[in-house]
C-alpha positions as CSV (number, residue, x, y, z in Angstrom):
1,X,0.0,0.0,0.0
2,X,2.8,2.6,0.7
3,X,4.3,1.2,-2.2
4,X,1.7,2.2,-4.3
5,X,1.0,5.6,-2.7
6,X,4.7,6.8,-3.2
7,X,4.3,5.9,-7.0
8,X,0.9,7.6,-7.1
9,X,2.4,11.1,-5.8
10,X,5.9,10.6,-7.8
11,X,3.1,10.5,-10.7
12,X,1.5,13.3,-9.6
13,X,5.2,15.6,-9.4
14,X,6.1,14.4,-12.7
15,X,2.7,15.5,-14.2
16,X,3.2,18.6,-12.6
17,X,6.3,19.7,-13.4
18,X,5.9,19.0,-17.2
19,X,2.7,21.8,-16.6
20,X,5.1,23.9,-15.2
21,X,8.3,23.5,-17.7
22,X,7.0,23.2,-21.3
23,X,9.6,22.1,-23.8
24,X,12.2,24.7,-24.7
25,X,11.4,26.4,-27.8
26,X,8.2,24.4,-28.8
27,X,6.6,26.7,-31.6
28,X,3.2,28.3,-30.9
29,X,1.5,26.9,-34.3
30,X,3.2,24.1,-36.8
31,X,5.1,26.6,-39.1
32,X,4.6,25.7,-42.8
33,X,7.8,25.0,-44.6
34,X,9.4,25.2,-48.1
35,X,10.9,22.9,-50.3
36,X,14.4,23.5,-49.0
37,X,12.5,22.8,-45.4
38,X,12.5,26.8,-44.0
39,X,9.9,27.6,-42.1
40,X,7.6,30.6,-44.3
41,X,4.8,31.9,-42.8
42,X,0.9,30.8,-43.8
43,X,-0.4,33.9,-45.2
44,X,-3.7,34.7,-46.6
45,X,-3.0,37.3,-48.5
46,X,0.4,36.9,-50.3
47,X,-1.1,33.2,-51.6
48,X,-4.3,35.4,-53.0
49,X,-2.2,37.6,-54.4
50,X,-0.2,34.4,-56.1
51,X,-3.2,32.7,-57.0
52,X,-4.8,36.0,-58.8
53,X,-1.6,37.3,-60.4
54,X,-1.4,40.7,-59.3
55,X,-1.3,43.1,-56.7
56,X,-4.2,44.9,-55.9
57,X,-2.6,48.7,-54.4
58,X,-4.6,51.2,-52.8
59,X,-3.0,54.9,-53.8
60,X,-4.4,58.7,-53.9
61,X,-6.3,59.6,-56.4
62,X,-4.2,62.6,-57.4
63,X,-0.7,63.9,-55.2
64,X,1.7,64.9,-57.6
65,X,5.0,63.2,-56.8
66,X,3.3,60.3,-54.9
67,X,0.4,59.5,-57.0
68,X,-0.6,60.7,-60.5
69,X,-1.6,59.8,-63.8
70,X,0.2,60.9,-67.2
71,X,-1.4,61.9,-70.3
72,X,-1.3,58.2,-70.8
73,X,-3.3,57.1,-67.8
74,X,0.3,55.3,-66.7
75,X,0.6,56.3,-63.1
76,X,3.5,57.5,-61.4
77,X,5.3,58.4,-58.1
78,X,7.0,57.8,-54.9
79,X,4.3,55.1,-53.8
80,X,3.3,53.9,-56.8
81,X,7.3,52.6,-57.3
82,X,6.5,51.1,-54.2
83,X,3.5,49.1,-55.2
84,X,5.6,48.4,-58.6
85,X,8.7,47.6,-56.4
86,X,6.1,45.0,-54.0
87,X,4.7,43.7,-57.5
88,X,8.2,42.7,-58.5
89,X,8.6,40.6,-55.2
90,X,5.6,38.8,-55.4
91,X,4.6,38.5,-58.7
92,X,7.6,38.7,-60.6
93,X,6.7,41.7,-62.7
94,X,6.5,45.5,-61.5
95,X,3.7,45.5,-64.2
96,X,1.5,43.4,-62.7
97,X,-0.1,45.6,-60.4
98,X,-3.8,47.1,-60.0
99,X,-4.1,50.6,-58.7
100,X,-6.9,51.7,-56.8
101,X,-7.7,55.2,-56.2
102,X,-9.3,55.6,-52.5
103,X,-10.1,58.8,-51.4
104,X,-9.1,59.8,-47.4
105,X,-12.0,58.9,-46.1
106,X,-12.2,55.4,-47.3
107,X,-8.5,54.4,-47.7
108,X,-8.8,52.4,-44.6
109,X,-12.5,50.9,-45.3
110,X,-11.5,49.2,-48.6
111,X,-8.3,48.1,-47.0
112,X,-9.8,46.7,-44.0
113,X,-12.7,45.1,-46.5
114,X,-9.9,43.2,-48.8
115,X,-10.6,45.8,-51.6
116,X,-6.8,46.2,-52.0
117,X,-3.6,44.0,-50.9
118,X,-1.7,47.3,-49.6
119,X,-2.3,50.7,-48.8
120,X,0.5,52.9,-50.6
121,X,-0.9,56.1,-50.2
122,X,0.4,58.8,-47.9
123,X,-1.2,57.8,-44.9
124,X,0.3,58.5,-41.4
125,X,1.3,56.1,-38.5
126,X,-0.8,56.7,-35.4
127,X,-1.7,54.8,-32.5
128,X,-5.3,55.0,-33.0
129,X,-5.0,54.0,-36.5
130,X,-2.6,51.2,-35.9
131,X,-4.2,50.1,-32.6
132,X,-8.0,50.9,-33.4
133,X,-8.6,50.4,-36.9
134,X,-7.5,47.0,-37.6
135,X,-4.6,48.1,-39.9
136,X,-0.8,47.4,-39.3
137,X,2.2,49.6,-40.6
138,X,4.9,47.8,-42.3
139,X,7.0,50.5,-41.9
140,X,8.0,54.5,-42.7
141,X,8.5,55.2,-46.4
142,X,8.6,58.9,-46.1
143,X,9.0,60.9,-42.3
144,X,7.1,63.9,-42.8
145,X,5.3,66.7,-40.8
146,X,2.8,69.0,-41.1
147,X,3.1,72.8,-42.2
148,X,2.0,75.9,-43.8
149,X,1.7,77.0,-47.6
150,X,1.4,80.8,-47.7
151,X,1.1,83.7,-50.4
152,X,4.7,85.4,-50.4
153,X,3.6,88.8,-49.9
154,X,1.8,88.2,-46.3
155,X,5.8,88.1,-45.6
156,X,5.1,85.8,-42.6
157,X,7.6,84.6,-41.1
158,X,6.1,82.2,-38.4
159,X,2.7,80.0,-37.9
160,X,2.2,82.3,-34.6
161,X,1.5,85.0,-36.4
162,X,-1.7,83.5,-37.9
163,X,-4.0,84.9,-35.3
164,X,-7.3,85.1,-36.7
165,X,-6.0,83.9,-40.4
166,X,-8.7,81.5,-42.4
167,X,-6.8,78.4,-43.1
168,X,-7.6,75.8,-45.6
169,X,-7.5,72.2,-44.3
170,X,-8.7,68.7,-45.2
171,X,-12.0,67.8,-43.2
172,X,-11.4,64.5,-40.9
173,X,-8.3,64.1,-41.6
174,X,-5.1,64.5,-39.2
175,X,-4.3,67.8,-40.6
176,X,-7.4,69.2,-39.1
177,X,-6.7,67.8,-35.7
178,X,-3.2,68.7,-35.4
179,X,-4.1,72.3,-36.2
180,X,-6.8,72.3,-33.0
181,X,-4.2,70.7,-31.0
182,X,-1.5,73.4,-31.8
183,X,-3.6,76.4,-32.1
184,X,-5.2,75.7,-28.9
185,X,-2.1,75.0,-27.2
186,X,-0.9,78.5,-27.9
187,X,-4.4,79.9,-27.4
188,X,-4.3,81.2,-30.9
189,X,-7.6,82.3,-32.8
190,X,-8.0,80.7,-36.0
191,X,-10.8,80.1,-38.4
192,X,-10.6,76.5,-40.5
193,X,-12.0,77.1,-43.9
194,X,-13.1,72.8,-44.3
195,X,-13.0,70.9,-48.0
196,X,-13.7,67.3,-47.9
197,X,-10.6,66.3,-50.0
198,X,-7.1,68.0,-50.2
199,X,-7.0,68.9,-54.2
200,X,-10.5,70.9,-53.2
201,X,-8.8,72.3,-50.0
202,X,-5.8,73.5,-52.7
203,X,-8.7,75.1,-55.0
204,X,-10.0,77.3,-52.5
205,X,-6.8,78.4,-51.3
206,X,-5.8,79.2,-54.7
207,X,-9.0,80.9,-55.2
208,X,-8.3,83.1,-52.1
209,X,-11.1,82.0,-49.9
210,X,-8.4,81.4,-46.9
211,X,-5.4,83.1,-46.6
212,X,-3.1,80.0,-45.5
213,X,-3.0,76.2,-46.7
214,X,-2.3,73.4,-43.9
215,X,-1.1,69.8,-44.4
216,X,2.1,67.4,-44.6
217,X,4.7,69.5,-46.2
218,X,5.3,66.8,-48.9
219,X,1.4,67.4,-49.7
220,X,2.0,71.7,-49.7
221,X,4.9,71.0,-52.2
222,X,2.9,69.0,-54.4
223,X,0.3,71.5,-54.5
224,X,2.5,74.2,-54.8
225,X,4.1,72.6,-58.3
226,X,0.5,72.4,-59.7
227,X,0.0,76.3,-58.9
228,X,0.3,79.1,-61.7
229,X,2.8,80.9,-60.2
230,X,5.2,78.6,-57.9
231,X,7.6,81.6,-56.3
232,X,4.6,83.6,-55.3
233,X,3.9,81.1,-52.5
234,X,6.5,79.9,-49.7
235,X,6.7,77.3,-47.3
236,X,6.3,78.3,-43.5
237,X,9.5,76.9,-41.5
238,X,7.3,75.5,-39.2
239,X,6.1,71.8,-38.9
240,X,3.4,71.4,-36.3
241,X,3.8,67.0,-36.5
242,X,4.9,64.1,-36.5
243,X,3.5,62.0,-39.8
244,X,5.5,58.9,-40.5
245,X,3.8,57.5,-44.0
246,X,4.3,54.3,-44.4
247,X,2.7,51.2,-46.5
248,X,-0.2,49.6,-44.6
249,X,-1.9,46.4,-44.4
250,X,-4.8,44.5,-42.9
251,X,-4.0,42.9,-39.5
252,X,-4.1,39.4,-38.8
253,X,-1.6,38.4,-41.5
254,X,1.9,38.7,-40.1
255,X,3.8,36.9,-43.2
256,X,1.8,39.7,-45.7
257,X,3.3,42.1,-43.6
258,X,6.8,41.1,-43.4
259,X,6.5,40.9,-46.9
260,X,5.3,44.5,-47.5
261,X,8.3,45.6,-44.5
262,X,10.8,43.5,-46.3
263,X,10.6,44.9,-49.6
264,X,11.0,48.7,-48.2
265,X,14.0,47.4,-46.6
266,X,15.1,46.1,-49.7
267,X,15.1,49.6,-51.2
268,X,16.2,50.9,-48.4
269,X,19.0,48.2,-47.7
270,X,20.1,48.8,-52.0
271,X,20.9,52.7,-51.0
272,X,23.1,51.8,-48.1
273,X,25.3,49.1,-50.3
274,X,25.1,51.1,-53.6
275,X,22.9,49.2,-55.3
276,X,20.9,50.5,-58.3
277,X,19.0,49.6,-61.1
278,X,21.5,49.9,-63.5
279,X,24.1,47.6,-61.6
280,X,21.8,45.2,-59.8
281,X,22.7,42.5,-62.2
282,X,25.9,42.9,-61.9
283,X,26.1,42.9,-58.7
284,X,24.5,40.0,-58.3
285,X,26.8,38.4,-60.6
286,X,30.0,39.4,-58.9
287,X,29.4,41.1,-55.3
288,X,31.2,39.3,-52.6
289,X,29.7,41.5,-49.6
290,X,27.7,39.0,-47.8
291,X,24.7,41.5,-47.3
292,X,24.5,41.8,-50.8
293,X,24.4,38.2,-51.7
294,X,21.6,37.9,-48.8
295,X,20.0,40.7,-50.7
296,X,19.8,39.8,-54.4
297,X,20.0,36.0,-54.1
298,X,23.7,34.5,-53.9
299,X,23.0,33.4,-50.6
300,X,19.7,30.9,-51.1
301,X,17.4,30.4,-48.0
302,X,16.4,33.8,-47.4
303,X,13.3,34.6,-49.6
304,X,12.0,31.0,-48.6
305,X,11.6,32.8,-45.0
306,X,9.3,35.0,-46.5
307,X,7.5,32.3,-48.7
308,X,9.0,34.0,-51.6
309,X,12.0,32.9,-54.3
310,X,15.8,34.2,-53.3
311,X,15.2,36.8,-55.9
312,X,13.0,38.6,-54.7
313,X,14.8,41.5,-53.8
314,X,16.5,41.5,-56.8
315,X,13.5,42.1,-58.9
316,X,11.9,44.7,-56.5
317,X,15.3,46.6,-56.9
318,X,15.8,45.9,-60.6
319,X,11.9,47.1,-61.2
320,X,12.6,51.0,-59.6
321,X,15.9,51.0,-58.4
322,X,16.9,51.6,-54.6
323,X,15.2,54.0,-52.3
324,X,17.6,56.9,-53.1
325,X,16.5,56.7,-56.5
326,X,12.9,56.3,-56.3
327,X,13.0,59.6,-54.0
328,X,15.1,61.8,-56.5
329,X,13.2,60.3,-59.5
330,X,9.7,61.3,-57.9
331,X,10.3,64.1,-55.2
332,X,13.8,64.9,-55.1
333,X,15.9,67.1,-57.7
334,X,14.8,65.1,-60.7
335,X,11.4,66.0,-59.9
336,X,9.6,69.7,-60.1
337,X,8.8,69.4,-56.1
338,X,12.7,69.6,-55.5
339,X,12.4,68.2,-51.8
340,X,15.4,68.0,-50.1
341,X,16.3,64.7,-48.2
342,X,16.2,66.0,-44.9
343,X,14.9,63.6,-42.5
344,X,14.5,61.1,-45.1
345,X,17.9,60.6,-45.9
346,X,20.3,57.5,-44.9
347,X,21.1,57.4,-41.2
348,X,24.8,57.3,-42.8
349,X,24.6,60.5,-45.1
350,X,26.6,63.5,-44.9
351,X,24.1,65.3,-43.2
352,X,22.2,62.3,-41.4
353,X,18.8,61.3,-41.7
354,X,16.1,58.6,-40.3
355,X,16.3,56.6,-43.3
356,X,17.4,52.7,-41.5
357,X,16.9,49.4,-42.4
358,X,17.5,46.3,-39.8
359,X,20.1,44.0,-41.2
360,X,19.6,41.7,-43.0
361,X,21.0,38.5,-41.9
């Protein structure tokens, strides 16, 4: 009997202690696993995007710079390269993409509802959109902030001295609340003069019913280059914000995400080694830098983590070039907005930005 009692509570320890102490390392959900044997994530979203062909990218409507049809109905910009540059990953061709204009106040809506794959069209990072809206951000594409667009001959010199000045803004949108926020911090009088979308917000202010524009300063300088006479209206040195735009996608899909992250890095990552378009093949060929043969393929098992080929980076780079040249091509000197770098340039330039990629290893 006391036999059997010690083996009943050496049982009962045993049983216990495995509850306590799971197995080291035991993974949460069976991973699913390529044909080399990586692990690659399950997602939803990259296999409909396989299965159908193309990419399905939500972008604005009309933002010159970010997002704009030719004479030709091709479309063009910062974010659409990204969408081309995402395209190229998946898909294997930057051509195989489906643009969807979405106006601000139902960007989010036709992401959330599957409408699109990706949301490529200036929208910032904030905690209610990324905690409370069921979207997630795979990153920053662009830091930005907002500011003022002013007539030259107000000779302003500062955003404080807008006391009782009419000022254009976007209805709903971030722009408006910043302005509350910063007005009312500084118990300044202002009057908002309210359009339901930003091109009708630029109308009026070129019309002269308010006296100042507000919204991110990538925005003003887009709407400035579509204005008769650019030099008769300046940019106010102050930004008001913090608007990090960034791609974003539905939550609940972590390998679609890592995906969408992973391809900006790519662009990103390209800059930092010196990788362009015009010497990506090259350097596939012959580069001996180990990030570099992570990045365009030489090193195999890398794009299987993603549930992607080892060249996926290589096309994404080969379809728009790296990040540095997708900026000066669409917003930088080779463009008519003639944006400097500033915050968005590499964390290792002469004059240092925010631009960073993790490593890729």
């Amino acid at each position: 009997m006391k036999r059997l009692a010690l083996a009943l509570l050496l049982a009962l320890t045993a049983t216990a202690c495995e509850r306590k102490a799971p197995v080291s390392g035991a993974p949460d959900r069976i991973p699913v696993t390529d044909a080399a044997g990586a692990a690659t994530p399950a997602s939803r979203t990259l296999a409909a995007v396989k299965a159908r062909g193309a990419l399905r990218c939500g972008v604005n409507p009309e933002l010159a710079g970010f997002s704009h049809q030719d004479g030709q109905g091709r479309w063009t910009g910062f974010d659409i390269d990204f969408c081309r540059a995402l395209a190229g990953a998946v898909v294997g061709s930057p051509d195989r993409v489906v643009f969807v204009p979405l106006s601000n106040d139902m960007r989010l809506a036709a992401l959330k509802a599957g409408q699109v794959d990706v949301l490529s069209r200036n929208t910032s990072w904030t905690f209610s959109r990324d905690a409370g809206e069921g979207v997630d951000f795979a990153g920053v594409s662009y830091y930005d902030g907002q500011g003022f667009l002013a007539p030259r001959d107000l000779t302003l010199q500062s955003a404080s001295e807008l006391s009782g000045a009419k000022i254009c803004v976007q209805s709903g949108s971030t722009s408006e609340l910043n302005l509350r926020d910063w007005f009312g911090a500084r118990s300044i009088n202002w009057m908002p003069v309210l359009a339901p979308t930003l091109e009708r917000a630029r109308a009026d202010y070129e019309r002269g019913v308010c006296d100042v524009l507000s919204a991110d300063i990538s925005a003003l300088a887009s709407a400035r280059a579509t204005l008769a006479n650019q030099n008769a209206h300046v940019l106010l040195p102050d930004v008001i914000s913090k608007e990090p735009l960034g791609p974003a996608v539905r939550q609940g899909d972590p390998g679609w995400t890592d995906v969408v992250r992973w391809t900006l890095n790519a662009l990103i990552l390209a800059e930092e080694a010196g990788v362009t378009r015009d010497t990506v093949d090259r350097q596939r060929r012959e580069s001996t830098a180990p990030e570099v043969r992570r990045l365009l393929g030489g090193d195999a098992g890398y794009g299987g983590m993603l549930g992607l080929d080892d060249a996926w980076a290589f096309r994404a780079i080969k379809a728009v070039g790296s990040y540095g040249e997708v900026f000066d091509r669409n917003l930088g000197q080779e463009s008519a907005l003639k944006l400097e770098r500033g915050q968005n340039a590499l964390w290792t330039a002469a004059k240092p930005g925010l631009l960073y990629s993790p490593p890729l290893r």
